[in-house]
N, C-alpha and C positions, 0 to 999 in steps of 0.2 A: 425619382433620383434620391431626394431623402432615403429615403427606406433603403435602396442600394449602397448608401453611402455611411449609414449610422454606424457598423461596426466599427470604423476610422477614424471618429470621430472623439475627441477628448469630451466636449460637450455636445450632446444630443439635444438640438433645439426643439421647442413646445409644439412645434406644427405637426401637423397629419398622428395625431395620438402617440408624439414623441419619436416619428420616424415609424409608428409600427404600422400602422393602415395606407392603403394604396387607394388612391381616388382615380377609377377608371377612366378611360374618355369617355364613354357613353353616359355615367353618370352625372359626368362635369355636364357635357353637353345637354342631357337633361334637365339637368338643373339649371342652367345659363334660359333654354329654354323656357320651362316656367315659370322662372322668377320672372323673364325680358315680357310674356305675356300678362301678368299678373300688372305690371308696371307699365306699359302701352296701352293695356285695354279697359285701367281702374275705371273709368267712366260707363264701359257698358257693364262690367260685369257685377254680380250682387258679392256681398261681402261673404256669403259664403261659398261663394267660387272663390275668390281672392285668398281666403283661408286657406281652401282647400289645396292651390296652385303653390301657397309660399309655403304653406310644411312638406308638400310633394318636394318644392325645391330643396328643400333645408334637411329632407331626409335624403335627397341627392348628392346633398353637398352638404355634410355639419360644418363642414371650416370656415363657412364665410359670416360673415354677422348681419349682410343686409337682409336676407329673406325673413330672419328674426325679427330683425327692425320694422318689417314692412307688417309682421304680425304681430307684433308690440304697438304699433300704431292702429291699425282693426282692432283690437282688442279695447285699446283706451279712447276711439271712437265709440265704439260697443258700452262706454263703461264697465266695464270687466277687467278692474285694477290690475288683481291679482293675476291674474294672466299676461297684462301687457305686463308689471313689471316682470316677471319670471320669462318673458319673451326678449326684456328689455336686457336682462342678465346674461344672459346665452348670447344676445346680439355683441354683447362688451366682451364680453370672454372671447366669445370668436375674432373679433376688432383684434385685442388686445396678443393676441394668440398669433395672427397673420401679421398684423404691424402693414396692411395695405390694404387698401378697398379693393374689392372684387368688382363693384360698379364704377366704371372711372366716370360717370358723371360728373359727384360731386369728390370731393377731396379723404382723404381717410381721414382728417382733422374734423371735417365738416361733419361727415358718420358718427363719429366718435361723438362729436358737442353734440349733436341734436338725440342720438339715444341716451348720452346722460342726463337732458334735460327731461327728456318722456320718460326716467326711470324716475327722476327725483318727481314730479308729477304727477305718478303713480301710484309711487311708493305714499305719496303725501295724501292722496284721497282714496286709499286703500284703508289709512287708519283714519278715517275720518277728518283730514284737516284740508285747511286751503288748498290748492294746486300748488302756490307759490305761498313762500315764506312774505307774510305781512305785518308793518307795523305801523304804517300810517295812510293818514290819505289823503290827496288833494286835496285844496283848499277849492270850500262848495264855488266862490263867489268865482270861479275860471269856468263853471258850469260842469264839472269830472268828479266823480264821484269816485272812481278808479282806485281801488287799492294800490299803492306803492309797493313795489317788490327791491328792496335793498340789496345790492351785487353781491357784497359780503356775505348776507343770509346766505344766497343760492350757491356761494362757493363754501361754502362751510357746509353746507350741507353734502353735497359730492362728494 
C-alpha cells in the first residue's frame, strides 16, 4: 500500500526503503516463520541454528528489528561484541523505522529498552570496559560485593 500510495504523498514516510520496496506475502510469511521457530525451539536448537534461522528471517523481512535483536543477543552470549552491537544497531534502526513491534509479545517500548541496554553493553566491552557504567560498591559488611551501576551513567550514555 505504501508503495502504491508514495506518489501522493507530501511526505514519504521511512518504511519499506521510503515507500520504494515491496515485502511480499511469502516473504513476510517466511520470515514470521523462522523468526516464530527460532524463538519456540531456543532450547533444543544449538546457536548456530538459532543464527542461522534469525538472519534467514531478517533477510526475509529487513523491516523488523526483533530477528536483529534475537541475533544481537547470540552474539553477546557468544561474546562477539562487535557483532552483537552492529546486530544491535540494525535492530534500533528497524524499531525506530516501524515505530511498532512485529512480535506483539512484548511491547515496542519493552523492544526498544532491552536492545538499548545490550547495545550499550556491547558497545561498553567491545572497548574493553565494564558492561555497566561503575562507580561504586556496596558496602562489604551487607556481605555484596556488587558493583553499583548509577541510572544517570546508563542514561547518559544512550
Amino acid at each position: 500500500m505504501c508503495h502504491a500510495v508514495k506518489n501522493y504523498l507530501e511526505v514519504v514516510p521511512p518504511v519499506f526503503d521510503h515507500c520504494e520496496s515491496v515485502l511480499h506475502r511469502d516473504a513476510e510469511i517466511m520470515a514470521r516463520d523462522l523468526y516464530w521457530k527460532g524463538v519456540s525451539q531456543e532450547r533444543e536448537l544449538s546457536v548456530e541454528q538459532l543464527i542461522e534461522l534469525f538472519t534467514a528471517a531478517s533477510k526475509f523481512n529487513p523491516y523488523v528489528g526483533e530477528p536483529q535483536l534475537m541475533l544481537a543477543q547470540l552474539y553477546f552470549r557468544l561474546g562477539r561484541w562487535v557483532e552483537a552491537v552492529e546486530h544491535a544497531k540494525r535492530a534500533l534502526d528497524a524499531f525506530f523505522t516501524l515505530v511498532s513491534a512485529w512480535d506483539k509479545r512484548r511491547t515496542f517500548a519493552n523492544w526498544v529498552a532491552f536492545t538499548r541496554v545490550l547495545h550499550l553493553r556491547a558497545s561498553r566491552l567491545s572497548k574493553g570496559e565494564p558492561d555497566f557504567p561503575v562507580r561504586d560498591q556496596l558496602d562489604e559488611t551487607m556481605g555484596n560485593h556488587l558493583p553499583l551501576v548509577h541510572l544517570q551513567d546508563l542514561v547518559d550514555q544512550m
